[in-house]
N, C-alpha and C positions, 0 to 999 in steps of 0.2 A: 441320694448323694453318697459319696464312697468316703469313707473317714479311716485316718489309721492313728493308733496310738504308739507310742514305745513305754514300757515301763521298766526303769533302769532300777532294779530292786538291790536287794544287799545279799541272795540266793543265785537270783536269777534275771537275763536281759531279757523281754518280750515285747514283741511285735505283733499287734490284735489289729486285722484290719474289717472293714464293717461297712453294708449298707443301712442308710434309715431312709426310708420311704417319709418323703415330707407332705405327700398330698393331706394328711388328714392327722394334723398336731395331736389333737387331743388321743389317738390312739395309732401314733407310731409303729412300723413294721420295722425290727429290724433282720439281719442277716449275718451270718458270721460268714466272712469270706476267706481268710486266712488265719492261722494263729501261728506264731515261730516260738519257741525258747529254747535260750543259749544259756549253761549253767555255770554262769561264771563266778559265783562267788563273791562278788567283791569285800563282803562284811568278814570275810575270815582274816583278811589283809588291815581292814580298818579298823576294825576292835581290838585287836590285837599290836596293831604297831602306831596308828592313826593317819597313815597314807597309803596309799598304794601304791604297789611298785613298778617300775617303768614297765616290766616285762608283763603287766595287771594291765596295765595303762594302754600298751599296746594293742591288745586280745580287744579290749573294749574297744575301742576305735576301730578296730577289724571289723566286728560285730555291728556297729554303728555306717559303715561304709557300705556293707554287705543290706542292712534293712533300709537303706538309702533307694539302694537298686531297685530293690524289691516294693516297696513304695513306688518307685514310677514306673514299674512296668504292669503294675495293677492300676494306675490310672488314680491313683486314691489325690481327692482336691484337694482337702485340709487334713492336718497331723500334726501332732501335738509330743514331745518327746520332755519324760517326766524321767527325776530322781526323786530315789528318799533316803534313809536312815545313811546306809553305809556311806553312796556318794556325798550328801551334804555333810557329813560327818568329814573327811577326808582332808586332812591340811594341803593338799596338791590336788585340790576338786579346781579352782581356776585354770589353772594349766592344764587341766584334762579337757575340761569344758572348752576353750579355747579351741584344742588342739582337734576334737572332735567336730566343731566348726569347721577349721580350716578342712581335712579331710572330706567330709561327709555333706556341708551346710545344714547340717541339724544343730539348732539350738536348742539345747540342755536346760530346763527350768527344776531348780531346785526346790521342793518343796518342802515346806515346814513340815511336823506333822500333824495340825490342826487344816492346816491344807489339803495334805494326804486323806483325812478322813473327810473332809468334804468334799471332792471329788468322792471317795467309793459310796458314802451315802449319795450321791445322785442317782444310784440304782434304786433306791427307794421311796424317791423321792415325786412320785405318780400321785396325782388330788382324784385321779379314778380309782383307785384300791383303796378302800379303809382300815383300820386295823381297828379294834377294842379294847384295846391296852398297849402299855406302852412298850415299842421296840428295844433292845441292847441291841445294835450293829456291833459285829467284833469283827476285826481283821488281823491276823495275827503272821506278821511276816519276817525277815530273816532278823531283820535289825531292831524293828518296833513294833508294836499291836497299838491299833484304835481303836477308841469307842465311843461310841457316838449313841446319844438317846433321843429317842424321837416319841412327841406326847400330840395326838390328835393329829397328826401327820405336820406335823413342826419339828425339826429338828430345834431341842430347848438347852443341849449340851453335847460339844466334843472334843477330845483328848486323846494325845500320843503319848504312848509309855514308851519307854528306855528298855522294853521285854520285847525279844526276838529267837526263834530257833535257832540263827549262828551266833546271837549272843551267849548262851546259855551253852551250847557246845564249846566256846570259847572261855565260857566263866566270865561274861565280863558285863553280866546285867549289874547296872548301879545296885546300891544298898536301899534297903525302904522301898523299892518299885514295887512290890505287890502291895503293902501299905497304903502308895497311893493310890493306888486302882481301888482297893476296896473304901476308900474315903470318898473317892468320885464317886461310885456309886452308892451308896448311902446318902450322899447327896443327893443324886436323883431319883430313888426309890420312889415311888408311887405307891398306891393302895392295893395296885394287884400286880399279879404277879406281869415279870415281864416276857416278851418273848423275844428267845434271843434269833439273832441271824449270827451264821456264818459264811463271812469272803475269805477268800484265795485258796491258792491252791493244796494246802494239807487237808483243812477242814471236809474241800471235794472230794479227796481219795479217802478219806475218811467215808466219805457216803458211798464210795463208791466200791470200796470193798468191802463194805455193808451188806450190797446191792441191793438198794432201795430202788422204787420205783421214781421218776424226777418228784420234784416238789414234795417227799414222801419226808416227814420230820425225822432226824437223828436221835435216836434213845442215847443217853448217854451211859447206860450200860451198853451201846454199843460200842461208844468209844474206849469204854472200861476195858471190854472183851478183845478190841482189837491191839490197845497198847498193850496188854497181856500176852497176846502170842506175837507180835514185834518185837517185845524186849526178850521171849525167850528162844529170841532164834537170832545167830550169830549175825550180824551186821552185811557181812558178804554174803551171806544166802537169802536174806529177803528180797532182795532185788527180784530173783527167780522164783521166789515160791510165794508173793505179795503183787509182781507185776508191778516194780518200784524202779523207777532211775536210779542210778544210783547216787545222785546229788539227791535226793528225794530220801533215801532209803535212811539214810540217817538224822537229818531235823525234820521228822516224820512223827518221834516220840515226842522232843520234848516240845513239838507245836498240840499234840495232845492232851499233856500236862498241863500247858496255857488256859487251852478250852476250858478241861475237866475243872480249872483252879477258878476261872472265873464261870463257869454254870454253877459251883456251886456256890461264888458269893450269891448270884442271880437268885439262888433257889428256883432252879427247874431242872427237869429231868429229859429237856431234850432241846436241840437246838435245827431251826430252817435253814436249811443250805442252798440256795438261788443259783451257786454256780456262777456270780458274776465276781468282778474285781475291782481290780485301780485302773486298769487298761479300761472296761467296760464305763466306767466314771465320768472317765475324762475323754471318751467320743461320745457319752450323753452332754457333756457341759459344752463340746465342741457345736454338737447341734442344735443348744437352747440357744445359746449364744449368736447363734445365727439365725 
């Protein structure tokens, strides 16, 4: 069955569309059939004024009309079209949401970010894989990071932080938010050590201008060595000399900072990168659900 998601981020709008082969539950095939992203931004607009502006409002709606199309001429049955931090933040997110309705017929579900994080643990969330200690899921994205702890393949705790890469470009991460991250976690500390994951997409270019082999663990002296030669190369040249978008090129550091800040509340020295996300999530929740 052909599934698509939307995920309306605070960076960036993405369109992941996907087969899952239903003959045989317990060990699902899936398929990546299309991926889109539009880097619109919207957190730079929300953090900083707390709406967005018509000419913001607009683009999105473009975007949203455009992945309309593109959903039915791939034939995709169910889809699922998600917000987080920036949108639900947004004192004129009704009137967007509406209005993207009327254009498109996509209904916009707002999510919390205890939602957000439960959706992206559905990637992890397989009673085939065991793990021997306990997971940190981190996802660290324009407006907020989750983190979600899972003990014997139980998800047992998860939480959205107020910490995101266009927040933190913006200056406008609350006060006390690393405080709270490192109190949640001390609360769920276990006996051994954890391993941590990372979703979306900085953490992936992170591996990938590593170039690790897939499923190859992240030294976090690698992320050391890379936010090292990022911050000492001008802002406009990384794009060319990193193989960076340029929406990418700059909340590229401080989602490295993120990591580095929380592996080492973690205490570890490396963190799993799966390469999946909030789009991948939420066409697994599509398909259990069915």
């Amino acid at each position: 069955m052909r599934y698509a998601a939307i995920d309306i981020g605070s960076n960036a709008v993405r369109l992941l569309i996907k087969d899952i082969d239903d003959t045989n539950a317990a060990d699902h095939q899936q398929e990546r059939i299309a991926y889109y992203r539009v880097p619109l931004r919207l957190g730079g607009e929300v953090f900083e004024r707390g709406k967005l502006s018509k000419a913001k409002s607009k683009s999105l709606v473009k975007v949203m009309m455009a992945f309309r199309h593109l959903i039915d001429v791939q034939e995709v049955e169910a889809f699922r079209a998600v917000a987080t931090s920036a949108l639900r933040s947004a004192k004129n997110r009704d009137d967007i949401i509406a209005s993207v309705f009327r254009k498109s017929d996509i209904k916009i579900e707002c999510l919390s970010g205890e939602e957000e994080a439960g959706l992206i643990f559905q990637n992890f969330n397989n009673a085939s894989r065991k793990f021997n200690r306990d997971l940190l899921c981190i996802d660290v994205g324009g407006g907020s990071t989750e983190l979600s702890v899972v003990r014997a393949n139980e998800r047992i705790a998860l939480k959205s932080f107020k910490l995101g890469t266009v927040r933190m470009l913006k200056g406008t991460t609350p006060e006390g938010e690393w405080e709270r991250i490192k109190a949640f976690m001390d609360e769920y500390r276990g006996d051994k050590p954890w391993l941590a994951i990372g979703t979306g997409g900085n953490i992936n270019r992170y591996h990938r201008i590593a170039r690790l082999e897939k499923d190859t663990n992240l030294p976090v002296s690698a992320i050391e060595s890379i936010m090292k030669e990022l911050s000492a190369i001008p802002l406009a040249e990384r794009s060319e000399l990193f193989g960076l978008k340029r929406n990418r090129a700059d909340v590229i550091v401080p989602a490295g900072e993120i990591y580095l800040r929380i592996l080492q509340l973690a205490q570890t020295d490396f963190i799993w990168v799966p390469k999946v996300g909030l789009a991948d999530g939420v066409i697994l929740s599509m398909w259990r659900d069915r």
